[in-house]
Structures are given as C-alpha cells and as structure tokens.
C-alpha positions in Angstrom: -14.4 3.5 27.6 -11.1 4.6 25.7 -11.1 3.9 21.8 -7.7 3.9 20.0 -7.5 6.7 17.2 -5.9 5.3 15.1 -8.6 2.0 15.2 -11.3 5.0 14.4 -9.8 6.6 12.1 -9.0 3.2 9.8 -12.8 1.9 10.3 -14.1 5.6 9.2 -12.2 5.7 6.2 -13.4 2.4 4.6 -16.7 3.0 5.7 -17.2 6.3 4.4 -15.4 5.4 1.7 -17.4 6.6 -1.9 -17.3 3.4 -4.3 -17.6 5.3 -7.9 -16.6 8.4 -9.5 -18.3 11.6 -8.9 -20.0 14.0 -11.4 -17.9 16.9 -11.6 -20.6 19.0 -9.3 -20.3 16.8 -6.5 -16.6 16.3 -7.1 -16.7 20.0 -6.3 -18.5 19.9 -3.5 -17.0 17.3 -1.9 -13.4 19.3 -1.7 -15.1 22.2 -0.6 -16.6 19.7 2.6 -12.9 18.2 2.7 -10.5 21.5 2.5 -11.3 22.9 5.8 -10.4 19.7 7.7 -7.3 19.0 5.7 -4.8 20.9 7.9 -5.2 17.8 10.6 -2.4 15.8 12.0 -3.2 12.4 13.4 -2.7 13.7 16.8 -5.2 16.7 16.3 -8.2 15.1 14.8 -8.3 13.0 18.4 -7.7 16.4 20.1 -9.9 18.2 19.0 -12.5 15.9 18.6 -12.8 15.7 22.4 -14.8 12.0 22.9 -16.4 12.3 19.8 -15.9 9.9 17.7 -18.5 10.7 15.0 -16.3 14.1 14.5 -13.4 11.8 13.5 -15.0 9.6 11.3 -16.5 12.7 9.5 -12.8 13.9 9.1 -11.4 10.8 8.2 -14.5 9.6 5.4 -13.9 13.7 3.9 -10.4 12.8 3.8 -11.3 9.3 2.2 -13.2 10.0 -0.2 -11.0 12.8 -1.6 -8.0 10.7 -1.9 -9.9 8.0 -3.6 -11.9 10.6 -6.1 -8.3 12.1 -6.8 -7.0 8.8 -7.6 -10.1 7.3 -9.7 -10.7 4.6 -7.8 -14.0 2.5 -7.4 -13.8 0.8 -4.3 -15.7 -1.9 -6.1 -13.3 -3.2 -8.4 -11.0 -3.6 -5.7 -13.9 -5.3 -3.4 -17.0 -6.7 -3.8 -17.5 -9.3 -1.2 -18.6 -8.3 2.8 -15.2 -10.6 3.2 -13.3 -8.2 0.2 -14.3 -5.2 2.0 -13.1 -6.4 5.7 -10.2 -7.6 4.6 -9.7 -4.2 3.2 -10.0 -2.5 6.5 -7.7 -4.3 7.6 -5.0 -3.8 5.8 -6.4 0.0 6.0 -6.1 -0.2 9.7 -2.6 -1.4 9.4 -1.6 1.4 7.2 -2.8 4.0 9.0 -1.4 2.4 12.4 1.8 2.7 10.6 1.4 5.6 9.4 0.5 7.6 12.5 2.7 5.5 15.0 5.7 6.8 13.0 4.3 10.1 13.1 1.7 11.7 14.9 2.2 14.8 13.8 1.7 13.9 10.1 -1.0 15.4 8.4 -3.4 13.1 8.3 -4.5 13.7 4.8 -1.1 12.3 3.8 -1.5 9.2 5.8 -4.9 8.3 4.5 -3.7 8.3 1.2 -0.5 6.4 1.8 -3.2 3.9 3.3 -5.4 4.4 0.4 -2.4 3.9 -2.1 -0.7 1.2 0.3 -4.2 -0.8 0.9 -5.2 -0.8 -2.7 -2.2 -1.8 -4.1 -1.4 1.3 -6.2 
C-alpha cells in the first residue's frame, strides 16, 4: 500500500498538534526534540523515512507543535468541536499540499507553518 506524503504529513500535524501554551521548561525541551529534524525538505522526510510512517508523523507533530508554541496559539480557541477540528485538517491538508506541490524541496518547517499561519487564519 502507497500513502501520499503530503496526506501524512497534514494528518500528523493536527494530530500531534499541542492545544495550550507550554511552561517555559517544556517549551525548552520541545525545541531541543524539534531542532535536529528541522533541516527537512518535504521531499526528505518521505525519504528518509523509508515506509515508516510513524517517523513522519513524529517529524511533522515536532514541527507542529513548535510553529504553534512560537506563535501562541491554543488550538482550542480556534476548535473545539470533533467537526472544528476535522475541518481544520482539512484546510491543513490543503496547505501543506500546496505548499509542498510547489516545492518539494522546501523545508518543511516553513511549510508547516505557512499551513499553520494559512489554516488558522493568522
């Protein structure tokens, strides 16, 4: 069975997505998890993930969850429903479609936060 990356890679992010602000500590902690993963393209996290998906989604949720610390959001005020949240990972998905079908050589880290910043409205 073949997945589409780019399908992964948008249902990781909203998934792993962190829904309120982090004590400084963990802030810390979670850019230290984040930093070593942040030099992939679109293209590479697939690569060199080889089949497994659970690598990308790891990637993809660090990547996440920085953007959306960095820019103060709380997932929570943006959705609160089941139907909030899918229709959020939706227009995630999209994004990051876009984003990587113009480019797949972008650093990802880039397009998940032009989704993040595109989804949310920001």
């Amino acid at each position: 069975m073949r997945f589409n990356p780019v399908h992964i890679i948008a249902s990781a992010a909203l998934f792993a997505a962190p829904g309120i602000a982090l004590a400084d500590e963990e802030a810390e902690q979670m850019m230290k998890e984040a930093l070593p993963v942040m030099y992939h393209t679109c293209a590479s996290v697939i690569e060199e993930a080889n089949g497994n998906d659970e690598y990308v989604l790891e990637v993809v949720g660090k990547m996440t969850a920085l953007s959306l610390y960095n820019r103060q959001v709380n997932i929570e005020d943006h959705a609160s429903t089941d139907e909030d949240k899918a229709a959020l990972r939706e227009t995630f998905l999209a994004a990051l479609t876009e984003g990587c079908a113009g480019d797949e050589n972008a650093l990802l880290g880039g397009v998940v936060d032009n989704a993040v910043k595109t989804t949310l409205g920001l």
